[in-house]
C-alpha positions in Angstrom: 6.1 -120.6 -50.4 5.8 -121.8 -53.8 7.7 -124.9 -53.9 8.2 -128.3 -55.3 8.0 -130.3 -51.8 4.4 -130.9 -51.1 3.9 -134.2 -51.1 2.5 -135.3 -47.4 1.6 -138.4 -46.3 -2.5 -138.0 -46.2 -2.1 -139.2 -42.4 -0.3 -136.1 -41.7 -0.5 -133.5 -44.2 -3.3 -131.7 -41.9 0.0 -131.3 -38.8 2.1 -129.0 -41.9 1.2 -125.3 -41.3 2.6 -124.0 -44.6 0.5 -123.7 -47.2 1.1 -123.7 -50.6 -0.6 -121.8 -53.8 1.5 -123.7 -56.9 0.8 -122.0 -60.3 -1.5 -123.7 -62.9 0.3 -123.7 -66.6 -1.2 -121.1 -68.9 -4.8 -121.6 -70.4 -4.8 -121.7 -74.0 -5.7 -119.3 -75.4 -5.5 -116.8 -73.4 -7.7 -113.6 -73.5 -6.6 -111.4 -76.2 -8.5 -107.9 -74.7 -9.3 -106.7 -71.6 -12.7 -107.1 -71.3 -12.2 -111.1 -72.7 -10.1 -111.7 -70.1 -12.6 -109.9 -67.2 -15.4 -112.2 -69.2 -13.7 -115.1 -68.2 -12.7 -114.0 -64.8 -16.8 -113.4 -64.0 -17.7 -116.5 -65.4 -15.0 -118.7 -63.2 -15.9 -116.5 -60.5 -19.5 -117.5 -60.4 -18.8 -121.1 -61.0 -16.1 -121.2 -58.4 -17.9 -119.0 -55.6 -15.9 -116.1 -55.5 -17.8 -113.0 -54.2 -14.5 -110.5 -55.5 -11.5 -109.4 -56.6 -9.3 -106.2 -57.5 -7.2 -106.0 -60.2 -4.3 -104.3 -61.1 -2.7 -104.7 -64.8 0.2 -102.5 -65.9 2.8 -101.8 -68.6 5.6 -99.5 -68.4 3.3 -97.1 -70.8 -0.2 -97.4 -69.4 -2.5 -98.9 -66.7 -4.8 -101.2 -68.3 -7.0 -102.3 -66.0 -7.2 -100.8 -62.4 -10.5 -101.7 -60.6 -12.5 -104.7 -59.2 -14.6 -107.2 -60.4 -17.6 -109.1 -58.4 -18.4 -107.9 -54.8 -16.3 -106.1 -51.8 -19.9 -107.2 -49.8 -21.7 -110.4 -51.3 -24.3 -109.0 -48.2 -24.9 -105.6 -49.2 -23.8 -106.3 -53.3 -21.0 -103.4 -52.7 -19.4 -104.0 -56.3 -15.4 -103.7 -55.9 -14.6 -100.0 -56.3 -10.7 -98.7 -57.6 -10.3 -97.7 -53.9 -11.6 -100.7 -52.1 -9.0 -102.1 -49.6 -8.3 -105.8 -49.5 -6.1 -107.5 -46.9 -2.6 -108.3 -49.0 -0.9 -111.0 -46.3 2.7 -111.1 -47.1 2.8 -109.1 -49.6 2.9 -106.5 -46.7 7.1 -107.8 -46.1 7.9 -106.3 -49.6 6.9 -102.8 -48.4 8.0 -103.3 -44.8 11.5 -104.2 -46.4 11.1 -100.9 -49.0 10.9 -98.8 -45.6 13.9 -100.8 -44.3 15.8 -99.2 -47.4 14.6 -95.9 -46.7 15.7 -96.1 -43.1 19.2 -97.2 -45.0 19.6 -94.6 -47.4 18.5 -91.8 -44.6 21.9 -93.3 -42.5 19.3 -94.7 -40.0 20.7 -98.4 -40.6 23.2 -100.2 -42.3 22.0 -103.7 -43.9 24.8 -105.5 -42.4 23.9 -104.0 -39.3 24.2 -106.6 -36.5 20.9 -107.0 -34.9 22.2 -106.9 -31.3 23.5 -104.2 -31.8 20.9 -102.3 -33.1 18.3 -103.6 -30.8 20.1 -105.2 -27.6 16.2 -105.8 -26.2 15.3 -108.5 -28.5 15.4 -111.4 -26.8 16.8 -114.0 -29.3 19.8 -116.7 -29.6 22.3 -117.3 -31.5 24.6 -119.8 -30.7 27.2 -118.7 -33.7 26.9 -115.0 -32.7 30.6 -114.5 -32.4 30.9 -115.4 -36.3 28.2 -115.5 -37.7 25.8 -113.0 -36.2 22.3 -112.1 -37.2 22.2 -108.5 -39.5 19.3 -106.7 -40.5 20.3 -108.4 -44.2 19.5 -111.4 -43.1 16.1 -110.6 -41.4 14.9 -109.1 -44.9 16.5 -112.1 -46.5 14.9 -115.4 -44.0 18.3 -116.2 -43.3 18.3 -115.8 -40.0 17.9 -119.4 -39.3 14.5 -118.2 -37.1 11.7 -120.7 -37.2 8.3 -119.3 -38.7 5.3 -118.4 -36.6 2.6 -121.4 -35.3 -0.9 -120.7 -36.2 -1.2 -120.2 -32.8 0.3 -116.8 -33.5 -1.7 -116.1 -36.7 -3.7 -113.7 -35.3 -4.3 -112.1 -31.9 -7.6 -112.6 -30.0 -7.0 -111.2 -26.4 -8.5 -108.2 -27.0 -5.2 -106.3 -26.7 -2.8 -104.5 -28.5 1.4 -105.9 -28.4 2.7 -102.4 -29.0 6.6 -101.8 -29.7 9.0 -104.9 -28.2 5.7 -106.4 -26.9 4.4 -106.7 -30.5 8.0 -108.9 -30.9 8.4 -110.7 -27.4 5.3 -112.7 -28.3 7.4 -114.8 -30.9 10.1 -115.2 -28.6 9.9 -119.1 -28.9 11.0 -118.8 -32.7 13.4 -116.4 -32.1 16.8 -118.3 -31.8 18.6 -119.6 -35.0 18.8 -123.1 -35.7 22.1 -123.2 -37.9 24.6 -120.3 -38.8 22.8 -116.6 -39.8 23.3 -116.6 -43.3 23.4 -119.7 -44.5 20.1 -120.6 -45.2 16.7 -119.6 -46.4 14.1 -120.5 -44.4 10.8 -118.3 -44.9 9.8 -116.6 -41.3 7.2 -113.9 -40.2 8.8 -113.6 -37.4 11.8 -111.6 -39.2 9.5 -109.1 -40.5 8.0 -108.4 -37.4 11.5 -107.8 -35.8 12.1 -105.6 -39.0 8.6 -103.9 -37.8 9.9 -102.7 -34.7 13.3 -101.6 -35.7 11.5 -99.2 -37.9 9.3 -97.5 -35.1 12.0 -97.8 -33.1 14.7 -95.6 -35.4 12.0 -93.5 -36.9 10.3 -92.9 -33.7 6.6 -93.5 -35.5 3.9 -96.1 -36.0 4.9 -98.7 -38.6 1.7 -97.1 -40.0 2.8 -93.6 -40.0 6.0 -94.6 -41.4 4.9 -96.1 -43.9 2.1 -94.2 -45.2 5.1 -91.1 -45.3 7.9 -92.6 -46.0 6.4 -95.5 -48.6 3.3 -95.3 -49.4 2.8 -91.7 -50.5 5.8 -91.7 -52.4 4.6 -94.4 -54.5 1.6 -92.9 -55.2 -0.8 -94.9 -52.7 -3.4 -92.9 -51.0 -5.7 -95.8 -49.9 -2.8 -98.1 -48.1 -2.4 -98.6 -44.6 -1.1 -101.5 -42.2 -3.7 -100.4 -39.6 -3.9 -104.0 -37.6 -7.9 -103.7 -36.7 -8.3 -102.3 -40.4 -10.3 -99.5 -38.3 -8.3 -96.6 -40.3 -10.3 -94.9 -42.7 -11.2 -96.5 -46.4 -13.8 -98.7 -47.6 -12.9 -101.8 -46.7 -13.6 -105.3 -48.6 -15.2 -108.3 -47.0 -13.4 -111.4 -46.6 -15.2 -115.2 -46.9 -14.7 -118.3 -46.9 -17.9 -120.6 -48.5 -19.6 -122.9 -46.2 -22.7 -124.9 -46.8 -23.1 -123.4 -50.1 -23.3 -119.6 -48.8 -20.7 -116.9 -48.4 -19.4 -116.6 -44.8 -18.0 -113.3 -43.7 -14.4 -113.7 -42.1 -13.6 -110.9 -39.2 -10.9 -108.4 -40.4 -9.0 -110.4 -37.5 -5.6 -108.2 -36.3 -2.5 -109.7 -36.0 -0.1 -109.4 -33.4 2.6 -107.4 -35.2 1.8 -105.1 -38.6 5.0 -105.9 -40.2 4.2 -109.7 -41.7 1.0 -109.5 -43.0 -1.3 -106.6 -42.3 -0.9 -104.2 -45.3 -4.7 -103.3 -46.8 -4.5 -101.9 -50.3 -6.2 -100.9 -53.5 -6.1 -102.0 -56.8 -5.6 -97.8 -57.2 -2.3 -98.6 -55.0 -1.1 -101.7 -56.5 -1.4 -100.0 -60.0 0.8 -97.0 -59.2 3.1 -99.2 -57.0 3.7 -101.8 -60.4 4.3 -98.5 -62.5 7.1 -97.7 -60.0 9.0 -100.5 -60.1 8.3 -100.7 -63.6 10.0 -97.5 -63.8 13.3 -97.9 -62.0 11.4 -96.7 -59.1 10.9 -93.0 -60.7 7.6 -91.7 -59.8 5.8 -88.7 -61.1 7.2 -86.4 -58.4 10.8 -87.9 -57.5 13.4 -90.6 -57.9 11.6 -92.9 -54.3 14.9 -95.0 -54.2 17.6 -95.0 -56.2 18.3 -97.8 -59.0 21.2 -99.2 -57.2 18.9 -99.8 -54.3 16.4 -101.4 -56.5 18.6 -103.8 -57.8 19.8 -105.0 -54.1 16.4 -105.2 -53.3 15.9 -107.9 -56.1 19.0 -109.9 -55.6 19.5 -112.3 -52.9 22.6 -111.5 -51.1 23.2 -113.4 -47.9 22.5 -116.9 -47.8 24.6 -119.8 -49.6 22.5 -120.2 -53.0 22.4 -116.6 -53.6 26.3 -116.1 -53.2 26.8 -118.8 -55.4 24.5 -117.4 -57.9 21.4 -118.4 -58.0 19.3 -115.2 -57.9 16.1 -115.5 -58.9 14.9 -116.6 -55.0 14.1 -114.3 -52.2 15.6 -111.3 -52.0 14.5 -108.2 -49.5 11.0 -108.8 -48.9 11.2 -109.6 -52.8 10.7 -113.1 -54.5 11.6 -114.4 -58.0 9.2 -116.9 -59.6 10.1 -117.9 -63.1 6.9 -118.1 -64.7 6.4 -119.2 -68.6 10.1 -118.2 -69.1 10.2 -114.8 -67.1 11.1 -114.5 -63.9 8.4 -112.2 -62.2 9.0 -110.6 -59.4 7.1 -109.8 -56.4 5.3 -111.7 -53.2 1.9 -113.5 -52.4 -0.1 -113.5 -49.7 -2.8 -115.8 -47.9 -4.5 -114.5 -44.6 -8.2 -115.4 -43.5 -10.5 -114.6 -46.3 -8.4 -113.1 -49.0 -5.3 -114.3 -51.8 -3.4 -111.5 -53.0 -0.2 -111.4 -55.5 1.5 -108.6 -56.5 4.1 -109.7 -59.5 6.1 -107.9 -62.3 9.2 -107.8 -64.7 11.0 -105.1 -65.6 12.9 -106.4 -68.8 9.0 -106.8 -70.2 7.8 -104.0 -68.8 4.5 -105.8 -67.5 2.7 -106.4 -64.0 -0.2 -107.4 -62.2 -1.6 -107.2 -58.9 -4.7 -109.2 -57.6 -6.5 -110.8 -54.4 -9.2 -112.1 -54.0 -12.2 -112.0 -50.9 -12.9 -115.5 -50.8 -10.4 -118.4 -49.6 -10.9 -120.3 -52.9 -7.4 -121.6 -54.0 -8.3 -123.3 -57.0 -9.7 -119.6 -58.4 -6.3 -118.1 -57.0 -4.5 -120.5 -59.6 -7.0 -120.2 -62.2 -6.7 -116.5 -61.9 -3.1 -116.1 -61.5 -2.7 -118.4 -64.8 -5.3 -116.4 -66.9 -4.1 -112.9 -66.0 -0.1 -113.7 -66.8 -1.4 -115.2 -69.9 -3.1 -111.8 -71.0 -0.3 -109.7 -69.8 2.4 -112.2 -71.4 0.6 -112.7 -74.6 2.1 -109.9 -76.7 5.8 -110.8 -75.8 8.2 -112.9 -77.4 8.0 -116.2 -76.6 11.2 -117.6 -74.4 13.6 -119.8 -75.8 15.1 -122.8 -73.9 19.1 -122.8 -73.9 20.7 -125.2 -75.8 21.3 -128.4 -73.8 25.1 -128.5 -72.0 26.8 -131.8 -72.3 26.5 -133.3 -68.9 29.9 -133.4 -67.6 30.8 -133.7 -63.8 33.8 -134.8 -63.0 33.4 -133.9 -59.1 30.2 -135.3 -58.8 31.4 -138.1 -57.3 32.0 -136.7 -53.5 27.8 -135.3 -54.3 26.3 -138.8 -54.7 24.2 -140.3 -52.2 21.4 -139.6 -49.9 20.3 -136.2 -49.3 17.4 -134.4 -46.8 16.3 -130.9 -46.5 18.5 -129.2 -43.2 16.2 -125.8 -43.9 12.5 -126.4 -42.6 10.1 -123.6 -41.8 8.1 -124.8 -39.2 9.5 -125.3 -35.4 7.0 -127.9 -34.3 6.3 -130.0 -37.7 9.8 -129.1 -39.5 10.6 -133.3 -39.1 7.8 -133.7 -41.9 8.9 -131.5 -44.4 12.3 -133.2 -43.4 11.4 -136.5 -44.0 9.2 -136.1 -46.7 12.2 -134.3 -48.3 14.6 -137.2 -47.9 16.5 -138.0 -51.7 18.9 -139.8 -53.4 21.0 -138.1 -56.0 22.9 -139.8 -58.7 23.4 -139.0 -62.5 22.1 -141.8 -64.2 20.9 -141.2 -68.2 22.9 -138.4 -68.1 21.0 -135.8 -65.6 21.2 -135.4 -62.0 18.1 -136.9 -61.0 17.0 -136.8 -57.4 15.4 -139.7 -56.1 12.4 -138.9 -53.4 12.7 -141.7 -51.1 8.5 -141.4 -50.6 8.1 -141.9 -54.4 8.6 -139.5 -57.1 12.0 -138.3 -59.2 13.2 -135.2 -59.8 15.6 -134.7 -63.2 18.0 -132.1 -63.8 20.1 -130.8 -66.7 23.1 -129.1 -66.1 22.8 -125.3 -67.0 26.1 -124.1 -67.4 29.5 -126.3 -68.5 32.0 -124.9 -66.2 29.1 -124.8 -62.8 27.5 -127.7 -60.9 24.6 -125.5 -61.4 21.2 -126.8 -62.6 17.9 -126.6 -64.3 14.8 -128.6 -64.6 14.2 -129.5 -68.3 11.5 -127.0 -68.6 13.1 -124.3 -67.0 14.7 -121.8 -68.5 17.5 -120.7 -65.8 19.5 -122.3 -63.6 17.7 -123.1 -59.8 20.0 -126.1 -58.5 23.4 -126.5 -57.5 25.8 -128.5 -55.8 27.7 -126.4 -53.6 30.4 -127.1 -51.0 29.2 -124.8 -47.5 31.8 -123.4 -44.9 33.2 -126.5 -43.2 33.7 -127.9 -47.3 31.1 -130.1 -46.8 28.8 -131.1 -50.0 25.7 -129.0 -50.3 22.5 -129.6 -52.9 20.3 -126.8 -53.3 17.0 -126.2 -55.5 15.4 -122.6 -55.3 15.6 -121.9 -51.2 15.6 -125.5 -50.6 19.4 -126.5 -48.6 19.6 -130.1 -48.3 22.7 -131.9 -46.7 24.3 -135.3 -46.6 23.1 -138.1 -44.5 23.9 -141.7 -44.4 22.1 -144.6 -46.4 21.1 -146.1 -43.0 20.1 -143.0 -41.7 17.8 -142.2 -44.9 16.2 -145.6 -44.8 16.0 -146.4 -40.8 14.2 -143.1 -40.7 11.7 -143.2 -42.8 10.8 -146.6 -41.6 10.7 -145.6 -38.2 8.5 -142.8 -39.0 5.8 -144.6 -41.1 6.3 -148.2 -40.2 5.5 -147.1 -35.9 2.8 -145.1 -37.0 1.3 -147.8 -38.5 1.7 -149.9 -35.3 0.4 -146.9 -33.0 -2.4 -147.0 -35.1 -3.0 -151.0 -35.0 -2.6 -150.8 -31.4 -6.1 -149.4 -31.3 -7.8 -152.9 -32.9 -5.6 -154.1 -30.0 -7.1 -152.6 -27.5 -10.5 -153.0 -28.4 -10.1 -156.8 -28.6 -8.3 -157.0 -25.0 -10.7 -154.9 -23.6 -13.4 -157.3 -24.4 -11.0 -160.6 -23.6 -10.3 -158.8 -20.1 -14.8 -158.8 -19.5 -14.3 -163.2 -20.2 -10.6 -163.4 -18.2 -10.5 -161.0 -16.0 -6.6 -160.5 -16.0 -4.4 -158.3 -13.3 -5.1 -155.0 -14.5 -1.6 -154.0 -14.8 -1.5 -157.0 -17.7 -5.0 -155.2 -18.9 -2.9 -152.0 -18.8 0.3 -153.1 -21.0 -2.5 -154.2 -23.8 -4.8 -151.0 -23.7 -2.1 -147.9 -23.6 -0.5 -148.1 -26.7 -4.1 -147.6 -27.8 -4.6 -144.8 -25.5 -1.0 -142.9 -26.9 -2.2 -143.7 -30.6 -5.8 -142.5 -30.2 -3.7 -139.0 -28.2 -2.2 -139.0 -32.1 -5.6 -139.0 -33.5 -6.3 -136.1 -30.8 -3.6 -134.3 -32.6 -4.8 -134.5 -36.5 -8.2 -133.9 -35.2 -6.7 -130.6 -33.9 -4.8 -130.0 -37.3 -7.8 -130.1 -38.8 -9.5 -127.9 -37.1 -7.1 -125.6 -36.9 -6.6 -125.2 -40.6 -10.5 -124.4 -40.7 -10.0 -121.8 -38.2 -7.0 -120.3 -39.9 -9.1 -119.5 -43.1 -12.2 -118.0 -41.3 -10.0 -116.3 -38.4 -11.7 -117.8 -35.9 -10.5 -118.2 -32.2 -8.1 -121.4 -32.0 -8.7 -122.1 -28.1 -10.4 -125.7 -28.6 -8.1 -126.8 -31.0 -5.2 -125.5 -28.8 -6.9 -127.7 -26.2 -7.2 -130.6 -28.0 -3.5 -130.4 -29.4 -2.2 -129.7 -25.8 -4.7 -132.6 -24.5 -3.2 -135.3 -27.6 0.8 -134.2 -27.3 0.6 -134.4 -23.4 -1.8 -137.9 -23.4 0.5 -138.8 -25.8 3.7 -138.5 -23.8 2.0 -140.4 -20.8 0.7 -143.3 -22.4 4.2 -143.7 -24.0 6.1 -143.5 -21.2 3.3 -145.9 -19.3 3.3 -148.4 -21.9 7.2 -148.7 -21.7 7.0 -148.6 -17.8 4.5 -151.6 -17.4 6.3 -153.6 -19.8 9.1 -153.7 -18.0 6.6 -154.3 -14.9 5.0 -156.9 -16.4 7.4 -158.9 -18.7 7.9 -161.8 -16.6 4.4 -162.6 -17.0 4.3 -162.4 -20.6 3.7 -165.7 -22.0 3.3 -165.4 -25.7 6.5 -164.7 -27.7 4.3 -162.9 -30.3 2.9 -160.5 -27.8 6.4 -160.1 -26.3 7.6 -158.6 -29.7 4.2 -157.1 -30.9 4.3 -154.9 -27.3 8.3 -154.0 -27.6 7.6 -153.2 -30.9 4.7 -150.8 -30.1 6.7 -149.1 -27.0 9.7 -148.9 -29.4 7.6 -147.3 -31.9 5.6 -144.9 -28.9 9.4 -143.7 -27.7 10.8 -142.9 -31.5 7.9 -140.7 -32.0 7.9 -139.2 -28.7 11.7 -138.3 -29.4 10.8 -137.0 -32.4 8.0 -134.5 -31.0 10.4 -134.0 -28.2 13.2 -132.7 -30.2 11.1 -130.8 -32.4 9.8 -128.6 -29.2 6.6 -129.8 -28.8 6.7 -129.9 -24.7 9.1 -126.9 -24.4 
């Protein structure tokens, strides 16, 4: 996801899973021809480490550029052919969801098909079932309220394949939804790979098979295929990530379900995909979907934001980034070794397509900037709307403190919570929103009659203040659904979270220092033992971002994650021990306390130990 909340706390930016690819402004000036604007991809690609990259550039007249630059094997010096397949990531979901439509348009399925209906077998909750069920709309839209994958489920290294409900059952952790279906964005794999199985399951073939007859060929694209082992035949690129100054080969690593991440395609596919859409979906052989079809699939339908108008968000498998003006439409992907993107607009009648074989995400936005600059170069330039006069008379039940209620991850969701946590008021005239860990967002209002709203360099509305079912007060920015939450409940938390961190983390100086008094004094050890586990529950959290660490490294060269899954299972279990032991012996031990300081220092620390362990607790870390 492509949004404006990452700002982690360097302690624990390494626990987030989510990872984001932000767009650089556009280079100036940018290329005017197409072999400037491959001169100055070459050049950054050499400077930057980059072994390759397709490319795909498009109008509604004419393919420009369709080919590669650099290598598809830095090894063998393979140079990037028209028909070399890279690994696209998520930009898989916006062809798994165009096979959803076909499926729809065939009679197969309806979009506000209720999933237990359709697929009784699925093993996942829903505690507002009754009224608010989960439909197939809402799987293509993330509204199903269903926690994304952990990178524990990246990829699958047992050696075996998860065919059909097995290929599904492996996310059954995520699988139960943690507000009303429909309500909410909140960006899941695990939807697709539901949406992966209803498709084999109603068409009675591989994902793959489907695919390559029902979507692929259609559009025009030979080369593609979601084959999970990328065994199917093709030339296939090799992804790296650099290491110790020399390109490291990443293993075309399967995942455990095709439907989230596992399309490989050419820049011969991507073209002739772009010219489709940029056509109203008409190919040179037949109409592939009809227009009405191709306008749901752009417009979000389902979740709060999108009904009150804000539309240029996620749609079916099909996001809106407003970029320079235009909203572009399309998806991105990350997996190990490769960035892709695969982005157009229709009104303009341009596209582009790209990824690269090297895990090199300053390039990605370098790139990304300098190709929408060469396609974007001959259009008008947008014009930003007159300014509305700021009026809000009902602002008044909005003001206050705000946090995000729509995080992606199960197990780390708290940070993007807290980290999310605002104040909103309308002083100078905007609705500003007040990040409580530094930083302030302004907004102009976008339209008179609306409480809807627009950054001052945007040029369409992406906030609002809405009111949800129950007619409480709702803010939203892009996918983003914050609700209301008390002053106290703003502030306590935050301090909680940072200010017994900080303790935890003194606790270890503590230690230290008693373990040498004890050598001199020789105290009962259960008084030794009230000193030294806070230590031992704060060095378990050290355990933890050790593991984060390492796991992120992992994630980018698709390596197996075992030791890292050891070493988070060792730090979150250690963790709860120590805890628990610290607040056990000093209730054991209080008596014999002495100093008033260490009294407070100690109740402060087990205070601290059991707010975090709550926290982890209710976020699902032991269950």
């Amino acid at each position: 996801m492509f949004l404006l909340k990452q700002k982690l706390l360097p302690l624990l930016v390494i626990l987030v899973t989510a990872t984001a690819l932000p767009c650089l402004a556009q280079p100036n000036p940018a290329p005017q021809t197409i072999a400037g604007l491959v001169s100055d991809l070459q050049a950054e690609m050499q400077k930057q480490h980059v072994a390759g990259m397709m490319l795909s550039i498009v109008t509604r007249d004419s393919a420009l550029f369709s080919g590669g630059i650099g290598y598809a094997d830095a090894d063998k010096r393979t140079q990037v052919k028209p028909h070399h397949l890279f690994r696209q990531a998520s930009v898989t979901k916006l062809f798994v969801a165009l096979g959803v439509l076909k499926l729809v348009q065939n009679g197969q399925l309806a979009l506000r098909a209720h999933l237990k209906d359709v697929a009784p077998e699925i093993p996942f909750r829903n505690e507002w079932e009754e009224t608010s069920p989960v439909t197939i709309e809402d799987l293509l839209e993330h509204s199903t309220g269903f926690a994304d994958k952990s990178p524990f489920e990246e990829y699958n290294f047992t050696g075996r394949r998860f065919d059909g409900l097995a290929g599904v059952k492996v996310f059954e952790k995520f699988m139960f939804s943690r507000w009303k279906p429909g309500e909410r964005h909140a960006y899941s794999g695990v939807n697709y790979a539901i949406l992966a199985y209803l498709i084999e399951k109603l068409s009675r073939q591989s994902l793959d098979n489907y695919l390559r007859n029902h979507v692929f060929s259609p559009l025009g694209m030979p080369d593609a295929n979601v084959d999970l082992a990328g065994k199917a035949p093709g030339a296939y690129a090799q992804g790296y990530v650099r290491q110790a100054g020399a390109y490291r080969p990443v293993p075309h690593q399967p995942q455990y379900n095709a439907g989230y991440g596992s399309l490989n395609a050419s820049a011969g596919d991507l073209t002739h995909a772009l010219q489709a859409y940029l056509h109203g979906w008409a190919t040179d052989s037949s109409q592939f979907l009809s227009a009405d079809y191709l306008r749901q699939s752009e417009t979000p339908h389902s979740y709060l934001s999108a009904k009150a108008g804000l539309h240029h968000t996620y749609a079916y498998g099909n996001e809106g980034y407003e970029l320079e003006g235009r909203v572009f439409r399309g998806h991105r992907g990350a997996i190990g070794g490769f960035l892709s993107a695969f982005l157009y607009n229709r009104e303009a009648g341009v596209g582009y397509a790209f990824s690269i074989n090297t895990h090199n995400e300053a390039f990605y936005r370098q790139a990304d900037a300098l190709i929408r600059a060469f396609v974007t170069k001959g259009l008008s330039k947008p014009v930003l709307g007159k300014r509305v006069p700021f009026k809000t008379p009902d602002f008044g039940r909005y003001a206050g403190y705000y946090r995000l209620a729509n995080p992606g991850q199960l197990y780390t969701g708290f940070l993007e919570q807290f980290q999310n946590t605002l104040r909103l008021d309308t002083a100078g005239g905007h609705l500003n929103a007040h990040l409580l860990m530094g930083g302030t967002m302004h907004f102009e209002q976008a339209e008179s009659a609306l409480l809807r709203f627009k950054a001052p360099h945007a040029y369409s509305s992406h906030a609002a203040l809405l009111l949800d079912a129950s007619d409480e007060p709702v803010f939203t920015d892009r996918t983003l659904y914050f609700t209301p939450i008390s002053a106290f409940n703003a502030w306590f938390s935050l301090v909680m979270l940072l200010g017994g961190m900080v303790l935890l983390l003194s606790s270890i100086v503590f230690g230290l220092a008693n373990g040498i008094l004890y050598i001199r004094k020789r105290w009962p050890l259960p008084i030794l033992l009230v000193r030294l586990t806070p230590a031992l529950a704060a060095t378990c959290i050290l355990l933890i971002i050790s593991a984060g660490t390492r796991l992120m490294e992992l994630m980018k060269a698709c390596l197996p994650m075992d030791n890292a899954q050891v070493l988070w299972m060792a730090g979150k279990l250690g963790f709860a021990v120590f805890v628990i032991a610290t607040i056990g012996l000093l209730a054991m031990t209080w008596k014999r306390l002495h100093s008033l300081w260490l009294r407070i220092y100690l109740v402060l620390l087990a205070v601290s130990g059991g707010y975090w362990l709550g926290i982890l607790m209710r976020n699902h870390w032991y269950w």
